[in-house]
N, C-alpha and C positions, 0 to 999 in steps of 0.2 A: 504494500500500500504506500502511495506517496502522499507525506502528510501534509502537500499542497490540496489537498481533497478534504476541508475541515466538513462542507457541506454530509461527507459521508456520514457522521456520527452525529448530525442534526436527523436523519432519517434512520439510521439504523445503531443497532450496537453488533458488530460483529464478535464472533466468537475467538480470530484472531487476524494481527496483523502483520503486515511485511515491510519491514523497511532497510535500507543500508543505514551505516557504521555511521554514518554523517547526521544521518535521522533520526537519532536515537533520540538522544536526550531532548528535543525539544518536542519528540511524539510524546514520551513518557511524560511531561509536564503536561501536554496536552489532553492525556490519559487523567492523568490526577485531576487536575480542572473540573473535568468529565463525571466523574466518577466512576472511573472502571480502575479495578485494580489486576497489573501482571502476574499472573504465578507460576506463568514458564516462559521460556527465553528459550529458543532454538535457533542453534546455528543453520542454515541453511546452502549458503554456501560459503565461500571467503565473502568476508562483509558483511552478509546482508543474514536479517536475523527474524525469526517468528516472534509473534508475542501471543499468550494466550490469555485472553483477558474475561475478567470476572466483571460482572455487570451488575450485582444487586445491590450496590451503594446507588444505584446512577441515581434511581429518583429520590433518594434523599438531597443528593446533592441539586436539585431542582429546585429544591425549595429555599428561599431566603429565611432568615429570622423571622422575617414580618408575616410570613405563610403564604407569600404570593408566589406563585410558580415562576419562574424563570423559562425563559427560549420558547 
């Protein structure tokens, strides 16, 4: 997955993603934000790595303080 695709994760929560060695740390931030969290990291080839991500924070993280939904 290339994490110029933010639109993806306003539509879907996938099960996992693809990115290269460059991409990493700023998907992971992006993941956190989100709330999904990684529990596996797969090499897939040189550089480029799977993520498998857990979804059942996301709609907490939706919600503000105030109890308004968010996105």
């Amino acid at each position: 997955m290339n994490t110029r695709q933010q639109s993806l994760f306003d539509r879907e929560q996938p099960a996992a993603v693809e990115c290269c060695g460059t991409e990493l740390l700023p998907l992971l931030a992006e993941l956190k934000e989100r709330g999904a969290v990684p529990f596996a990291m797969t090499a897939i080839c040189v550089g480029r790595w799977r993520l498998s991500l857990d979804w059942r924070n996301a709609e907490k993280m939706r919600f503000r303080s105030t109890g308004v939904q968010s996105g």
